[in-house]
Every structure is written in C-alpha cells, then in structure tokens.
C-alpha positions as CSV (number, residue, x, y, z in Angstrom):
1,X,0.0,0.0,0.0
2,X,2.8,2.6,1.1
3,X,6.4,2.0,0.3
4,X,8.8,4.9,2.0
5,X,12.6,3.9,0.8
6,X,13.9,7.5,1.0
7,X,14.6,7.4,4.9
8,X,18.4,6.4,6.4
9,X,17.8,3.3,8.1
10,X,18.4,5.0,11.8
11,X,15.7,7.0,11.1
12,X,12.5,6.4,13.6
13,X,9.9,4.5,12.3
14,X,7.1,7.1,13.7
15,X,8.8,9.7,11.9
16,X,8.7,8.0,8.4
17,X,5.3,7.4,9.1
18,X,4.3,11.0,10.0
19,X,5.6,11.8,6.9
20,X,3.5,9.7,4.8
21,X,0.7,9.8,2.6
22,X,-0.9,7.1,4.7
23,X,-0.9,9.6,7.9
24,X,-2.1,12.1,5.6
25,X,-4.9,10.4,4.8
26,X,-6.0,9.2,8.1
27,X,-5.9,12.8,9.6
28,X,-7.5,14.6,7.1
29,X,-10.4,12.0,7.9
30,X,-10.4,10.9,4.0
31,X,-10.3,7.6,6.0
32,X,-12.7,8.8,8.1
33,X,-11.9,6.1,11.0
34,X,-10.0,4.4,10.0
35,X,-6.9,3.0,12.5
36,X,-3.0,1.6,11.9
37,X,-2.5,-1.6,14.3
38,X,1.4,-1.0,15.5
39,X,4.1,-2.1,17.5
40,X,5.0,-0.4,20.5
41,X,7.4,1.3,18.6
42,X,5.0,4.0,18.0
43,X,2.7,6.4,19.9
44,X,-0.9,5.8,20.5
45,X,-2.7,8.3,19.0
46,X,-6.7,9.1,17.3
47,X,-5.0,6.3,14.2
48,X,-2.5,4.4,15.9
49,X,-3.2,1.7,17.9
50,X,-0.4,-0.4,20.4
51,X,-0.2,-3.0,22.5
52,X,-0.2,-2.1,26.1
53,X,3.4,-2.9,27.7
54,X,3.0,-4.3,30.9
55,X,-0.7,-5.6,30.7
56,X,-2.2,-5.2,34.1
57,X,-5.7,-7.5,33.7
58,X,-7.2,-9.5,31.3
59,X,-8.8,-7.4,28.7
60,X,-5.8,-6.1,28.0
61,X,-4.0,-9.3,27.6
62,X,-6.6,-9.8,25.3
63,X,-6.6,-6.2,23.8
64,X,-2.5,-7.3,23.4
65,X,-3.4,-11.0,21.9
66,X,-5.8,-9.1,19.5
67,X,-3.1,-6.7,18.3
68,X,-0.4,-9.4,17.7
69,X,-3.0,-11.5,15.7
70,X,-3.9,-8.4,13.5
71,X,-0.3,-7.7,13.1
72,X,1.0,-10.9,12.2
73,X,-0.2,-11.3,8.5
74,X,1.7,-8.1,8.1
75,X,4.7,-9.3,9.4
76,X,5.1,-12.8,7.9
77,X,4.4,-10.7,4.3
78,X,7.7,-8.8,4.6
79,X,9.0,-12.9,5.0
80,X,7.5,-13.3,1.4
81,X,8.2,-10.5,0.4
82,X,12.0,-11.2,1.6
83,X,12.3,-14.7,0.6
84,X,10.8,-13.4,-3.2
85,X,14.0,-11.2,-3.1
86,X,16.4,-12.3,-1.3
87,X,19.1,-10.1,-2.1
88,X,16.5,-7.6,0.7
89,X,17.8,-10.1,2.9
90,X,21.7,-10.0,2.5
91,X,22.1,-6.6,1.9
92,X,22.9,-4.6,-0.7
93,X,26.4,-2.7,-1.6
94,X,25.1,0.1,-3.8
95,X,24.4,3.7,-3.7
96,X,22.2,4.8,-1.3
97,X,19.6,5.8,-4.4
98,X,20.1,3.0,-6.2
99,X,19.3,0.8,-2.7
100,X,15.9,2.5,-2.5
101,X,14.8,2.3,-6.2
102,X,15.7,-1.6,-5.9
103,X,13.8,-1.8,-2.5
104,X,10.7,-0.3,-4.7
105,X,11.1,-2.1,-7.8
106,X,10.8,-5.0,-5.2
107,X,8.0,-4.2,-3.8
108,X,5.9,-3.2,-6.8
109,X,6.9,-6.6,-8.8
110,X,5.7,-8.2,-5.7
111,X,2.8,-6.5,-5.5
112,X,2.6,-7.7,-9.6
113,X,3.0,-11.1,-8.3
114,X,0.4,-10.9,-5.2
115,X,-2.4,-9.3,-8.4
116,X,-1.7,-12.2,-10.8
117,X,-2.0,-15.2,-7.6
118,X,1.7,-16.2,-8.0
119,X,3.0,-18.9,-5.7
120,X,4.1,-17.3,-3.0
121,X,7.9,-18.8,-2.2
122,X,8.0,-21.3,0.2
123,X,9.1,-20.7,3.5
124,X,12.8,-21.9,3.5
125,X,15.2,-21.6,0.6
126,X,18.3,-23.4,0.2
127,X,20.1,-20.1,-0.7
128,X,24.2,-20.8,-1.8
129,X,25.8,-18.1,-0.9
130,X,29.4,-17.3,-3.1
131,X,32.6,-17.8,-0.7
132,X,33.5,-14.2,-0.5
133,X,36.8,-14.9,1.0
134,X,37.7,-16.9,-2.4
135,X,36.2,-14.2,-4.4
136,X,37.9,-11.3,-2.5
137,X,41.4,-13.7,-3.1
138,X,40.4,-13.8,-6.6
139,X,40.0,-10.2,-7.2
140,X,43.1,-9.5,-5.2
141,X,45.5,-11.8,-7.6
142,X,43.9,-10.3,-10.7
143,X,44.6,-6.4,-9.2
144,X,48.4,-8.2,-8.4
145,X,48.3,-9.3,-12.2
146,X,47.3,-6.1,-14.0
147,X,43.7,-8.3,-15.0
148,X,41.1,-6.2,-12.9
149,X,39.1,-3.5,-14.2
150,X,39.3,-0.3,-12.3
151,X,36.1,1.8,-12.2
C-alpha cells in the first residue's frame, strides 16, 4: 500500500510514518476512522493503535493477543516478500539511491506477483551463498596481475 525507501535506516519508524501519505490520509479524515495496528514502537494516537506494555488485567491481555494477531499477516508478508527477493535479505552494496529504487522495484513486482496469484515462495530456501573470501582472493590476484578493471 505505502512503500517509504527514501529514509536512512536509523531514522525512527514514527517519523517515516508521520511523513507519509498514509498519515495524511487518516488525519485529514479521507479515511474517516480508520486506524493503523502498531508495535509499541509507535505512539498511541486518534489512528495508531499499540499493545499495552505491561498488561495489568485481562482485557488487555486480550486487547495485546488481539493486536499481535492483527499484526501478524503483516509481518510474515515482509517474510515473502523477503524470501521473493532475497538479495532484501543479505544486503545490498550500492548507492544509497540505487538501494531504494531496488527496495521499490521489489516491492511493486511483488505487488505484480500478489495481483496475478503467484505462488508465493516457500518458507525456507536453500540459498548458496558465493565464498566471498575466495572471491575477494580472486580479485586481489587479478589487481596483483594487471587483470582487474578499475572503475
């Protein structure tokens, strides 16, 4: 629904979302009641429902329970979403802009995937990852030998 990939990752995550169209939207009231379910990351406000931290009776265990339930979908589709792309998992080392197009362009092809019922990816993947200590070693000898490409 809202992909923000222009913030530094230290960035708090109630500030990104003050500065989205999402909270636009719910303050101007074009969502008229509309509420986000959060972590306790963020402040309780008129949208933004949060778990209580230290539950003191039953209906808010329950209230808690109810929020971690709602949440939950959300959370294990950042899993798809991760295991769809799984270079979002193991980082990137590219320019800062060039990170948050590809973050985007991931998220918009999934979206692409989600609209035409592809298979989601199942939920563990065998991933090889190159031996970057022999690759580094490789790159080394070939700088040594006058064979690497300077950029």
């Amino acid at each position: 629904m809202d992909v923000v990939a222009r913030w530094p990752g230290s960035c708090h995550d109630q500030t990104i979302f003050r500065n989205s169209w999402v909270y636009t939207n719910l303050i101007s009231g074009k969502w008229r009641r509309g509420l986000i379910v959060a972590d306790s990351g963020y402040a309780n406000s008129r949208y933004v429902v949060t778990p209580f931290i230290n539950p003191q009776n039953q209906i808010e265990n329950v209230y808690n329970e109810s929020i971690i339930r709602t949440r939950n979908p959300v959370e294990r589709s950042y899993g798809v979403l991760k295991r769809r792309f799984p270079v979002l998992s193991f980082g990137l080392r590219l320019k800062l802009q060039t990170t948050q197009a590809v973050i985007v362009a991931c998220c918009v092809m999934h979206n692409l995937a989600c609209d035409n019922n592809d298979v989601d990816p199942p939920d563990s993947i065998d991933v090889i990852l190159p031996d970057i200590e022999k690759i580094n070693n490789r790159v080394e000898e070939e700088i040594e030998q006058g064979n690497a490409r300077q950029h």
